[in-house]
C-alpha positions in Angstrom: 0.0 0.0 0.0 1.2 3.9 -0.3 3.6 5.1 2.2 2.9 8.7 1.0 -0.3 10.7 1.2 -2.4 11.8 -2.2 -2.1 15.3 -3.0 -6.1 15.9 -1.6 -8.9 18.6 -1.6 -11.3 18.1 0.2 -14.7 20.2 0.4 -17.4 21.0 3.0 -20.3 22.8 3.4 -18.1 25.8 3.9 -14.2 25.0 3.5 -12.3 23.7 0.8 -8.8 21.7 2.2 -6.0 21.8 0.0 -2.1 22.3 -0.8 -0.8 25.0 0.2 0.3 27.1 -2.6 3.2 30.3 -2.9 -0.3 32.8 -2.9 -1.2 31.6 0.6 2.3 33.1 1.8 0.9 36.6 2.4 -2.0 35.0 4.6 0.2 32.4 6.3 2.6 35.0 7.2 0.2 37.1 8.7 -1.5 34.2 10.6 1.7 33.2 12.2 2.2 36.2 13.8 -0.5 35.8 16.2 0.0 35.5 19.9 -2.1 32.5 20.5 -0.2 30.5 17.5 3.3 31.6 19.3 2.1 30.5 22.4 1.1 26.8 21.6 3.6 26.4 18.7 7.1 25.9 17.6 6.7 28.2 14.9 9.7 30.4 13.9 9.3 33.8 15.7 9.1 36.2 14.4 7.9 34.2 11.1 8.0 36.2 8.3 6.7 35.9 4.6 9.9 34.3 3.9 9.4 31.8 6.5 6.2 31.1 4.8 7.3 31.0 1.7 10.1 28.1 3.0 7.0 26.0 4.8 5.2 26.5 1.7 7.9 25.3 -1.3 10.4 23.3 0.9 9.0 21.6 4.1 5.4 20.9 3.2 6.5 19.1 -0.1 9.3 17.5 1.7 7.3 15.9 4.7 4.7 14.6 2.0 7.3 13.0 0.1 9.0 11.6 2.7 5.6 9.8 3.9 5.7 11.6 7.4 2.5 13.9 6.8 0.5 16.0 4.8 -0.4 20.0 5.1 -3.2 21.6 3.9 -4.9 25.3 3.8 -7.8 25.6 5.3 -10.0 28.0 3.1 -13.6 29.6 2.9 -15.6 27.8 0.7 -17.0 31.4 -0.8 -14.3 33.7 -0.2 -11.3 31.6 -0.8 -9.6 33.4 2.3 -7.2 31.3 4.6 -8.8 30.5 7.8 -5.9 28.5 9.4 -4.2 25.1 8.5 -4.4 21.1 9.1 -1.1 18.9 9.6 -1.2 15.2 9.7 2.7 14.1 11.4 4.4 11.4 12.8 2.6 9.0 10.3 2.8 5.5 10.8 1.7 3.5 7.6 2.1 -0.2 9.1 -0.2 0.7 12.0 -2.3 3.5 9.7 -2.2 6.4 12.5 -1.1 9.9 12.4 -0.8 13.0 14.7 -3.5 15.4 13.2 -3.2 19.2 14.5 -4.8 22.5 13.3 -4.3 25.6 13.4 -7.0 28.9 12.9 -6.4 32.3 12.3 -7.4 34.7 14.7 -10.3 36.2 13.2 -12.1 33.2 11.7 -12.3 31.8 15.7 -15.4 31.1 17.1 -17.1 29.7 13.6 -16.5 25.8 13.9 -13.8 26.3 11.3 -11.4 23.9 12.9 -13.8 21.2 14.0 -15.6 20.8 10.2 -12.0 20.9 8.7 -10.5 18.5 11.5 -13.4 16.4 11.1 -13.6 16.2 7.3 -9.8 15.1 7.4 -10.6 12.2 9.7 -13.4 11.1 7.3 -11.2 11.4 4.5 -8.5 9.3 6.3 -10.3 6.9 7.6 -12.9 6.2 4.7 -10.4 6.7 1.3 -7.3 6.0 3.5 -8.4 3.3 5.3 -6.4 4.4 8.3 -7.1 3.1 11.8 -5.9 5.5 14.4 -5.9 9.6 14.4 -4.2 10.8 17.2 -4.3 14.6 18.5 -2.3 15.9 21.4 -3.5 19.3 23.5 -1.9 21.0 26.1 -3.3 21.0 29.3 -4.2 24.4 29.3 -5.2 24.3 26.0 -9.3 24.7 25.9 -9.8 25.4 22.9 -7.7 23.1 21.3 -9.2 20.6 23.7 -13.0 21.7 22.4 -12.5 21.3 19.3 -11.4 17.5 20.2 -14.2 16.8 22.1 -16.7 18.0 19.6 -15.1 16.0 16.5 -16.0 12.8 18.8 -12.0 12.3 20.0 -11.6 10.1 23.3 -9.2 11.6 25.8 -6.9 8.7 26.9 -4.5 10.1 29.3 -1.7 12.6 30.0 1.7 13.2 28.8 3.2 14.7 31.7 5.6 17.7 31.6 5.8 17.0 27.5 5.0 20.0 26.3 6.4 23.2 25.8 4.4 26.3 25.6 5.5 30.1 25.2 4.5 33.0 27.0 5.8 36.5 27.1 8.2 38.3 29.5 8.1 41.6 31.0 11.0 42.4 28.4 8.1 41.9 25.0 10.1 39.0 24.4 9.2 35.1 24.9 9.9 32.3 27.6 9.5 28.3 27.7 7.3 26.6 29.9 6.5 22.7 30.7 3.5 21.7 30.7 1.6 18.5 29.9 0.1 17.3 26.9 -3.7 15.9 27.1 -3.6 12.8 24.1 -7.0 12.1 22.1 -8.0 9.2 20.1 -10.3 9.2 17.1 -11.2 5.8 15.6 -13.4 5.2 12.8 -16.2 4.2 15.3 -16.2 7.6 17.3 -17.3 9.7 14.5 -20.0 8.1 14.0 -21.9 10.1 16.5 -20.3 13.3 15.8 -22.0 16.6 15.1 -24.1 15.4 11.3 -23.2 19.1 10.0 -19.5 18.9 10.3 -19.5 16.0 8.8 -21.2 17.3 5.3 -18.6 16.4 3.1 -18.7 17.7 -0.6 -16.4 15.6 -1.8 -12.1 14.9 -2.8 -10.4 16.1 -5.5 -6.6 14.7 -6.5 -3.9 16.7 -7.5 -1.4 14.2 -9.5 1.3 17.2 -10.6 1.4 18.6 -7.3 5.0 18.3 -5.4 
């Protein structure tokens, strides 16, 4: 079987998923900058266009190839504006897991966004896929992240304790590491079964065979 995910889009009621592409740089950029993103994330700081620009063309394309993942924009189905992103990591093809994270920009928060597109993607992995295991990871004083698990049907099955690091800021503007735990979810093909019936409206997947 493939050891390397599909270049996908996938469509909602609202979102379309799919590669990222050089355009998005502009949006992803500004996404990035956001103090909630720096706070939960590793993400280069500060990230600028050009480290957009290197996610985009180098390290996206690289972790697909390399069967470790898949990333994909998160757009409005109307407006074909970024709302945020959706990474699939540490991908295990004999066992048929991955790590799925997501990520929203701050002013399309508070509309579902990442539940319908985390959702759709664990449709999409576990119907076309036929994977077995979607694992998220949340830290403890996460809520939103840890929401947005719940709701897609995910099963909290312990802690991770001290394995996280988070950010915050310092008197000085600038930022500090701090330990904390990770809360791990489970999402087998079972549990969505009784998740929210809107989220999981899916339009449909589309292939993308010269995308690298």
């Amino acid at each position: 079987m493939t050891s390397t995910f599909p270049s996908i889009s996938i469509s909602t009621e609202r979102l379309v998923l799919r590669p990222l592409d050089t355009d998005d740089v502009p949006a992803l950029a500004e996404m990035m900058k956001d103090e909630q993103i720096a706070a939960w994330t590793d993400v280069p700081r500060p990230f600028t266009e050009e480290s957009a620009r290197t996610w985009i063309t180098e390290y996206a394309p690289a972790e697909r190839t390399a069967g470790h993942g898949l990333d994909l924009a998160v757009t409005e189905f109307l407006t074909q504006r970024l709302v945020g992103l959706i990474q699939l990591t540490k991908t295990n093809w004999h066992v048929r897991s991955t790590e799925l994270s997501y990520l929203i920009a701050p002013w399309a928060r508070g509309e579902g966004y990442a539940s319908e597109a985390a959702l759709a993607t664990a449709q999409w992995l576990f119907g076309d896929q036929k994977f077995e295991r979607v694992e998220l990871r949340t830290a403890a004083d996460n809520t939103a992240s840890q929401q947005v698990a719940q709701k897609i049907g995910c099963i909290s099955e312990g802690v991770l304790r001290n394995a996280c690091i988070a950010h915050v800021r310092t008197d000085d503007g600038g930022w500090s590491d701090v330990r904390t735990d990770f809360i791990v979810w489970s999402l087998l093909p079972e549990d969505i079964e009784g998740a929210d019936g809107q989220l999981a409206d899916i339009g449909g997947y589309t292939q993308y065979p010269e995308w690298n």
